[in-house]
MIDOSE-1310 file (N, C-alpha, C; in nm, 2 decimals, decimal comma, always signed):
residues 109
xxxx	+0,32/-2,01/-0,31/+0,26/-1,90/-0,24/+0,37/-1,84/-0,15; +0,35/-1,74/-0,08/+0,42/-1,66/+0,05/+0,44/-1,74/+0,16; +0,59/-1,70/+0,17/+0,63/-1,82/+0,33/+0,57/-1,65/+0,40; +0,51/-1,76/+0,50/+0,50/-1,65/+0,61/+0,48/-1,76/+0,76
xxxx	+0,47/-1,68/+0,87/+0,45/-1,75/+1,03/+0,56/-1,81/+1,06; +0,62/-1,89/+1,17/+0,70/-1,87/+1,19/+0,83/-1,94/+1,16; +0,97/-1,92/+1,20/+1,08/-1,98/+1,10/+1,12/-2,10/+1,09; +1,05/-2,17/+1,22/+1,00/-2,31/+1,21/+1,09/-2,36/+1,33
xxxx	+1,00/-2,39/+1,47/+1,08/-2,44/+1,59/+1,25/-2,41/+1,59; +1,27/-2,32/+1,59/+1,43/-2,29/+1,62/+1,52/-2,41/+1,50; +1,47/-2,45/+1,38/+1,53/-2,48/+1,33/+1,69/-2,39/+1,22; +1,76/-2,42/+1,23/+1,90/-2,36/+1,22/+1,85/-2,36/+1,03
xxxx	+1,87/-2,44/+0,98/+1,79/-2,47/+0,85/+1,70/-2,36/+0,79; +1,56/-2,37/+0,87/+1,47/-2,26/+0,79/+1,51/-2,13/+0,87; +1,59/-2,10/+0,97/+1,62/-1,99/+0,97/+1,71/-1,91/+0,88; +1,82/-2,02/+0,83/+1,89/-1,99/+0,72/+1,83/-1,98/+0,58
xxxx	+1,73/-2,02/+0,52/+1,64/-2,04/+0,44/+1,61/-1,93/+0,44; +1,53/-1,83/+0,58/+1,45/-1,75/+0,58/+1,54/-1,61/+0,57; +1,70/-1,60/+0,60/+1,80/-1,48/+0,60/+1,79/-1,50/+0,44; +1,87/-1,61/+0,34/+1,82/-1,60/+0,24/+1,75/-1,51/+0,14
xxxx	+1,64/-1,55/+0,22/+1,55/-1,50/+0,10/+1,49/-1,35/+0,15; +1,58/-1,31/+0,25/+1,53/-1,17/+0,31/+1,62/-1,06/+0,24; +1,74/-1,16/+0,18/+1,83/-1,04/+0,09/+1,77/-1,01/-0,06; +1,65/-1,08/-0,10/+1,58/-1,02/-0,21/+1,46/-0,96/-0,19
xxxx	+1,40/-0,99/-0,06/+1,26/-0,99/-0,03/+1,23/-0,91/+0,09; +1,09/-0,83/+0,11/+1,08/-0,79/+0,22/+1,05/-0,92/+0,33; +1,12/-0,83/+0,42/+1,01/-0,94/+0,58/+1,08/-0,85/+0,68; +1,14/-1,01/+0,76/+1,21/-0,96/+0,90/+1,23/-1,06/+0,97
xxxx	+1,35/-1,05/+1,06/+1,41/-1,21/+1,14/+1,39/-1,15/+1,28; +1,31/-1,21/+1,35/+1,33/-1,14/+1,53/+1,40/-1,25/+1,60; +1,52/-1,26/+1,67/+1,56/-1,33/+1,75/+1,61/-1,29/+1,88; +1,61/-1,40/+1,92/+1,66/-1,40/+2,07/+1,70/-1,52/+2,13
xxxx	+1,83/-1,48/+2,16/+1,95/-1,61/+2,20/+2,01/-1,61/+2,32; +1,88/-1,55/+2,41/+1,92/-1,56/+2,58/+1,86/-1,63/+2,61; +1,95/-1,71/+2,72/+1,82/-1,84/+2,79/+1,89/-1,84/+2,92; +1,78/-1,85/+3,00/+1,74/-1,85/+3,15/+1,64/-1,99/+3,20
xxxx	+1,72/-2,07/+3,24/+1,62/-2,18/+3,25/+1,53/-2,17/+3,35; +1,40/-2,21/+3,30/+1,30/-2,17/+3,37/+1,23/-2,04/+3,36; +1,33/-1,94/+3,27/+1,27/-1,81/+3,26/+1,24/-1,76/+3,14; +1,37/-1,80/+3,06/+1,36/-1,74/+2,94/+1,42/-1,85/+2,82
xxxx	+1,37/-1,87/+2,72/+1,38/-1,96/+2,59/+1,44/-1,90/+2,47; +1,54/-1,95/+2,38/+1,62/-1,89/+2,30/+1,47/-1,86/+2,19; +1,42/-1,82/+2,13/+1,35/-1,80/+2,02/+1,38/-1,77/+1,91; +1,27/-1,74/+1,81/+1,32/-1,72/+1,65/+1,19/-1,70/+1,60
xxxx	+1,14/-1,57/+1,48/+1,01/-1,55/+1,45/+1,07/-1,45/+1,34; +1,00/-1,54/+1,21/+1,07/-1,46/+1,08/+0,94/-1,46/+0,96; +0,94/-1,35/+0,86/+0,86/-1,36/+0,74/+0,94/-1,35/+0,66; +0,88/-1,34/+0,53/+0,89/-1,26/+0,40/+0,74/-1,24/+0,32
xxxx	+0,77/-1,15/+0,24/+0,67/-1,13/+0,17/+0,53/-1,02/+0,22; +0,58/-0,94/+0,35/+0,43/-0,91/+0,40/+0,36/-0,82/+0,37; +0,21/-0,86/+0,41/+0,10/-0,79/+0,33/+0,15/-0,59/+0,31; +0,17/-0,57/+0,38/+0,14/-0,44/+0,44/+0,28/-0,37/+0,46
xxxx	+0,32/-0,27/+0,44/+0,47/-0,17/+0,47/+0,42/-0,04/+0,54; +0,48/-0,02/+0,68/+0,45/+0,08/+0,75/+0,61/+0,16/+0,73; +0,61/+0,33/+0,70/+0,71/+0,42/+0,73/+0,63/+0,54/+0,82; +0,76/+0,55/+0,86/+0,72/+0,69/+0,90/+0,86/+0,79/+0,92
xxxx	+0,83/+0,91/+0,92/+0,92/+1,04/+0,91/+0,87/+1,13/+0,98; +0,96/+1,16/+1,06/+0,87/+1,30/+1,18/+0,73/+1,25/+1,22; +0,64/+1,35/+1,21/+0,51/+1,32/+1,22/+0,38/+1,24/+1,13; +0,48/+1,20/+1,00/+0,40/+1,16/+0,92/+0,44/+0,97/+0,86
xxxx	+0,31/+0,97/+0,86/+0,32/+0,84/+0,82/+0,23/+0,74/+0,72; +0,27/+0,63/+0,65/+0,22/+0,58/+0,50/+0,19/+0,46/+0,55; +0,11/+0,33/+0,55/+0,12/+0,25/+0,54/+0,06/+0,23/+0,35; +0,13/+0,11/+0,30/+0,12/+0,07/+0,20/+0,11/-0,10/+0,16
xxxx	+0,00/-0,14/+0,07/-0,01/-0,23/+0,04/+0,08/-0,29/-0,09; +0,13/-0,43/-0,06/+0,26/-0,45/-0,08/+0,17/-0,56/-0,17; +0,09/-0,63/-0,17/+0,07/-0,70/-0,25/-0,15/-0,73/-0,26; -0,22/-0,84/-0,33/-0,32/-0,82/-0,30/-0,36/-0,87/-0,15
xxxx	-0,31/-0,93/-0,08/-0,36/-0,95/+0,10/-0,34/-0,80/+0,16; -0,22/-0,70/+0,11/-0,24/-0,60/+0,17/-0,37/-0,51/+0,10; -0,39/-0,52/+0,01/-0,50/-0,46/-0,04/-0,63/-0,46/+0,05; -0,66/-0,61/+0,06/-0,80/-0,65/+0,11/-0,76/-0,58/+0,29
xxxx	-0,64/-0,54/+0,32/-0,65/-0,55/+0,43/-0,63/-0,36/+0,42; -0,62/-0,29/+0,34/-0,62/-0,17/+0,41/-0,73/-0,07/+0,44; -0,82/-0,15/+0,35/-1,02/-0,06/+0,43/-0,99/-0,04/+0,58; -0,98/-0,14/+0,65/-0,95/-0,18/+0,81/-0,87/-0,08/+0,84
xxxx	-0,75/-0,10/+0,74/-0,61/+0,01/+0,86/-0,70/+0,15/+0,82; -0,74/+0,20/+0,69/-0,81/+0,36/+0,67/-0,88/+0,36/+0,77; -0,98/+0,27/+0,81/-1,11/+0,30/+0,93/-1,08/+0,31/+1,07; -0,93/+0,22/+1,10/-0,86/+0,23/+1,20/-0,79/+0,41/+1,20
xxxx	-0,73/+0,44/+1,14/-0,65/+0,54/+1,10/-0,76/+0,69/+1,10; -0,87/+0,65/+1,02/-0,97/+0,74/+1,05/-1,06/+0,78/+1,19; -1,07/+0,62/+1,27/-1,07/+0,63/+1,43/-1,04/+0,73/+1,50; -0,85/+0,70/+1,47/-0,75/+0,78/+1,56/-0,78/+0,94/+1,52
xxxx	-0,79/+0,96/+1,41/-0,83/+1,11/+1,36/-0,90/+1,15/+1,48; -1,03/+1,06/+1,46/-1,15/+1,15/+1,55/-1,09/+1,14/+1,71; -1,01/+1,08/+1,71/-0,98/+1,04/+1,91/-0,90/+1,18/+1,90; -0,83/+1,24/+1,78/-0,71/+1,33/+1,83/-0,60/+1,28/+1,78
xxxx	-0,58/+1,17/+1,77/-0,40/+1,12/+1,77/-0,33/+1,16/+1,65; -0,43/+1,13/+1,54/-0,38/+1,20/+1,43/-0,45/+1,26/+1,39; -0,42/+1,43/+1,31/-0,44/+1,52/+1,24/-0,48/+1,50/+1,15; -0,44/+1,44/+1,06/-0,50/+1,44/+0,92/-0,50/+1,27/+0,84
xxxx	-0,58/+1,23/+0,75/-0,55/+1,11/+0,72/-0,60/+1,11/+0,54; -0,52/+1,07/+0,46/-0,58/+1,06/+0,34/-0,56/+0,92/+0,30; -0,66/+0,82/+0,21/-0,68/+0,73/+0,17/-0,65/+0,74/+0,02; -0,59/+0,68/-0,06/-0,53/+0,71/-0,16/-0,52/+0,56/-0,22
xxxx	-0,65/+0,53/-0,27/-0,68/+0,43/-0,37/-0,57/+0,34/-0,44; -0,58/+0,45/-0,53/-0,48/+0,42/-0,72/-0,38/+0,39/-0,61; -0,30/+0,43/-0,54/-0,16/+0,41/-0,48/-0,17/+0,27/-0,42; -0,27/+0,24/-0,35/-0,27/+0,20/-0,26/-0,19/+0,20/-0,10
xxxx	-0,23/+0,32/-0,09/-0,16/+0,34/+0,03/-0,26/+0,48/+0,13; -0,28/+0,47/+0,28/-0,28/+0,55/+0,34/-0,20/+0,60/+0,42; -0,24/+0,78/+0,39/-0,14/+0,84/+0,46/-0,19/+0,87/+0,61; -0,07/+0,92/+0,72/-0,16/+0,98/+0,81/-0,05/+1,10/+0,86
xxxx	-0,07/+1,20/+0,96/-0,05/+1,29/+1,04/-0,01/+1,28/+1,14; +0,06/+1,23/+1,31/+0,01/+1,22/+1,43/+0,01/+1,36/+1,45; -0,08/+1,38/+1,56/-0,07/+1,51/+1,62/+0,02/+1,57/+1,69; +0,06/+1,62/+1,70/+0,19/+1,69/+1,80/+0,17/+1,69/+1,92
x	+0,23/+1,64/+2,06/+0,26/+1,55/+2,17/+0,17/+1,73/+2,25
């Protein structure tokens, strides 16, 4: 199945494991290698494989289902996305099945 959550306690190993497999695969590595004792902790938080691909360009924007977990999950983002229509935020929203992917609009500031 899909590695996903996180790159595993600051281990040096599955962080390398996880760059790896990021040069074939989607995801993302977030780190952070400041430390502040008492304040702040070196961290590390990485995927591959994820459900869902958000772009955007100017005003417009796609989210797209990347595999079947993105699927089951983009009724939610359309109804969310459809939400924002009615609040205003965004202009226009089309739901686009066969593609799997929804488009949206934001409104202009």
């Amino acid at each position: 199945g899909p590695d996903s959550g996180p790159a595993g306690g600051g281990s040096d190993a599955r962080i390398e494991e996880l760059v790896d497999k990021l040069d074939s695969r989607k995801g993302a590595l977030l780190s952070s290698s400041y430390e502040f004792p008492g304040r702040y902790a070196r961290w590390s938080l990485g995927f591959v494989d994820p459900p869902l691909e958000i772009n955007g360009s100017g005003q417009e924007c796609k989210i797209s289902a990347l595999n079947e977990r993105g699927t089951v999950l983009l009724p939610a983002v359309a109804a969310a996305m459809e939400g924002l229509m009615e609040e205003g935020v965004l202009t226009d929203v089309k739901v686009l099945e066969r593609e799997g992917r929804v488009e949206g609009v934001v409104a202009p500031p």
